[in-house]
N, C-alpha and C positions, 0 to 999 in steps of 0.2 A: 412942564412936560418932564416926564419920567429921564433920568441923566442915561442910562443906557441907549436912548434914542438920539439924544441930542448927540452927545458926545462921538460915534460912530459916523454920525451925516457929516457935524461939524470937518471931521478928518478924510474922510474920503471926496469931500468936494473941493482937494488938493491934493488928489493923487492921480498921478500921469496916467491916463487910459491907454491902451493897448489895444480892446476889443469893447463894442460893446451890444450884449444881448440879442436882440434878434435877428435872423439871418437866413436867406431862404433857406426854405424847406429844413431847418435845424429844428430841434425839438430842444426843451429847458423843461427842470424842476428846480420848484423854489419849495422852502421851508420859511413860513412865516409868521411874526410873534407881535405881539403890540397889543394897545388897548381899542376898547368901543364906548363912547360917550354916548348915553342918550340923551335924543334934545328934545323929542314929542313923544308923547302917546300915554296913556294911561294904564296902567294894573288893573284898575277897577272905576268903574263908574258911580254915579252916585243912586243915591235912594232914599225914599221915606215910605217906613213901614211899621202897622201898629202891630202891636205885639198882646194882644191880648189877656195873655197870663203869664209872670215869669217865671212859675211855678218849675215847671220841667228844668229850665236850667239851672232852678235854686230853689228849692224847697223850701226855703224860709221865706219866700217871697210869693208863694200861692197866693193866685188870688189878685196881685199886684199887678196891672199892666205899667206898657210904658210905649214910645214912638220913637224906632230906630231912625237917626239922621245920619247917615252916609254921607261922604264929599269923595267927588272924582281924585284919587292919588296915581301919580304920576307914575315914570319909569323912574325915572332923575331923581324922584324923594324915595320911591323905598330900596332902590338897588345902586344908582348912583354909578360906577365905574366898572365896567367887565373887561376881565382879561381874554382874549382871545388869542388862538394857534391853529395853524392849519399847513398844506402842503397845495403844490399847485403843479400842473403839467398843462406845458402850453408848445402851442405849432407855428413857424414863423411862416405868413405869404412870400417875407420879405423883410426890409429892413426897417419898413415903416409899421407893417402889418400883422397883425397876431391873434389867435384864437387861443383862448384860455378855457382849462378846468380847474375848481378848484373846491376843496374841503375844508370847510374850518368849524371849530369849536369857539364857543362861547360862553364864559361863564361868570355871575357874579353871586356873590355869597347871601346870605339871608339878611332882610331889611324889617325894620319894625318904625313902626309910626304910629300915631293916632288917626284914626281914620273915621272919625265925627263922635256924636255923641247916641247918647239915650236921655230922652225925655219923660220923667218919671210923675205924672200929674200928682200923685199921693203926695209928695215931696216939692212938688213944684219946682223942681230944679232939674237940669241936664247932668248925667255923668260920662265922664269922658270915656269912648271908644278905642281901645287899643288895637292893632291888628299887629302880627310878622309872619312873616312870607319868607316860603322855605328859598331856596337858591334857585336861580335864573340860570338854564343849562339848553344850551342851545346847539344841535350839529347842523348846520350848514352846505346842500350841496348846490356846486353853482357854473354854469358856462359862462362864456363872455367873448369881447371882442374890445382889444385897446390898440390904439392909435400913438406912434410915436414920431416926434420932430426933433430936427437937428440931426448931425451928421452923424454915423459908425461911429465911434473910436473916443470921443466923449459923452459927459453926462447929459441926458436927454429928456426932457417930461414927455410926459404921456396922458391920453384921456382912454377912458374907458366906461363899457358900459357890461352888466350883467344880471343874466334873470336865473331862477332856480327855486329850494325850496329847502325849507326849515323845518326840522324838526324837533320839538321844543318836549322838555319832560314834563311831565305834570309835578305840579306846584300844589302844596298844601300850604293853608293859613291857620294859625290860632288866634282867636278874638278872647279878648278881655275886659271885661267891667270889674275892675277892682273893687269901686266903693260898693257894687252889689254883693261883690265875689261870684261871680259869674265866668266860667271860663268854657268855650267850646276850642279845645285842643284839636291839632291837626284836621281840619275838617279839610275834606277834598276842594279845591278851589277851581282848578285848570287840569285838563285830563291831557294824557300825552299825545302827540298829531303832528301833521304837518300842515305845513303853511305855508301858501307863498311867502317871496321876497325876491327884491332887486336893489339897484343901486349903480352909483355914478362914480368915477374913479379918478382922479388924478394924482400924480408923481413925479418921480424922477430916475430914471437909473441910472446908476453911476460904476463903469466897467471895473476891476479891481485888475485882472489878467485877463488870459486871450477865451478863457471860456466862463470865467467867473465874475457875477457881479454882482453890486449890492443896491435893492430898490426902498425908494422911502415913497410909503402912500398914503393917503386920505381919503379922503369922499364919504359919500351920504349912503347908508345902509337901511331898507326899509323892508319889517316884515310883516304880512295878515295879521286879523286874529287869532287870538288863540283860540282851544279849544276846549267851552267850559264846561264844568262838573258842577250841577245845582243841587247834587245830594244832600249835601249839609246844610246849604244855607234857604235854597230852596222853602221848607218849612217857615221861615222867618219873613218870609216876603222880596228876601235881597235876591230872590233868581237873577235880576237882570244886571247886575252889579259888577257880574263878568262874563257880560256879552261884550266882552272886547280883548284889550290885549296887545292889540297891535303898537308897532317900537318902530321911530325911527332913531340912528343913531348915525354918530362920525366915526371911522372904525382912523385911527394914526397905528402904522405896522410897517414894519421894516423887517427884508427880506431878503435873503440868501438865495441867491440864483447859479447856476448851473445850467448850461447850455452844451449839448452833444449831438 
């Protein structure tokens, strides 16, 4: 885990409390930064589709069919780690009790993989399928409600729970058949929308002063599918290749609170 995380919990789960976060009827903003691992869900699905003539994509190749083999690729293989940032305003019932809002962004950079082959009868051989997938950008709006144990005035975990809705930018892909020379560039993959999402929460927070404190969390972040674009690929037979989308993921964030 990233040393800016560690390092901060490490020190502050040995500093004297004074106060700590919720409190009736108080109101708190947090400012929060960390990562999001995905652990399920696919990018794309799989598929097999013959391909008639690959004339259109290559001129040199009129005439030539072949049989696109697609395999399901994941979140974890083409995007792998997203940074996420967000702000939070939340209401206390009480000392145990809280209602949260909160906004965050999500974001991972652009992924490339192989993403199956093409099956070329002329040749008798398969050539490998390249795909990369523009960046994962995700805003996030979401309510909740977290539960906190142990006493005021030291460090305490908490559970929580939150529903809300995502919306996610549209994603373009570029596919490559090198040994053909074959490239369809940026083709619309994912159109922009919203989407559900929820998730489970636990932590800890840990007072610093009488209105400031710092929270370390966890938990499970789960959103729909996305929303697919078959313009480009549609003609090829792969429409159904992204009827999906959906991400679950561990978001680890640590958070600057503020209580007034």
């Amino acid at each position: 885990m990233r040393i800016w995380l560690i390092v901060p919990f490490s020190a502050l789960l040995a500093t004297t409390a004074h106060a700590a976060g919720p409190e009736a009827g108080r109101f708190s903003m947090s400012l929060i930064g960390g990562v999001d691992m995905p652990l399920s869900g696919d990018v794309h699905d799989g598929a097999v589709a013959t391909v008639p003539d690959l004339g259109p994509l290559n001129p040199a190749l009129a005439g030539v069919d072949a049989e696109l083999r697609i395999g399901a690729r994941s979140h974890d293989r083409i995007y792998d780690l997203a940074n996420t940032y967000g702000v939070e305003f939340a209401y206390a019932f009480d000392e145990q009790r809280e209602l949260f809002g909160q906004v965050r962004q999500t974001r991972a950079g652009q992924g490339s993989v192989q993403v199956g082959g093409a099956y070329v009868p002329a040749l008798d051989t398969e050539l490998p399928v390249f795909g990369t997938f523009g960046a994962y950008e995700a805003l996030s709006a979401e309510v909740g409600y977290r539960h906190y144990f142990g006493t005021a005035g030291s460090a305490r975990p908490f559970v929580g729970a939150r529903l809300g809705a995502t919306r996610t930018d549209a994603i373009a892909a570029t596919f490559e058949i090198p040994d053909a020379g074959i490239t369809i560039a940026n083709a619309p993959f994912y159109d922009s929308g919203w989407s559900a999402t929820g998730g489970l929460d636990v932590g800890v927070i840990m007072p610093v002063g009488e209105t400031f404190s710092v929270t370390f969390a966890s938990g499970v972040r789960y959103v729909a599918d996305l929303k697919d674009d078959d313009s480009a690929i549609g003609g090829l037979g792969l429409g159904s290749i992204n009827d999906t989308g959906s991400r679950v993921a561990v978001p680890v964030t640590l958070s600057a609170r503020w209580d007034f």
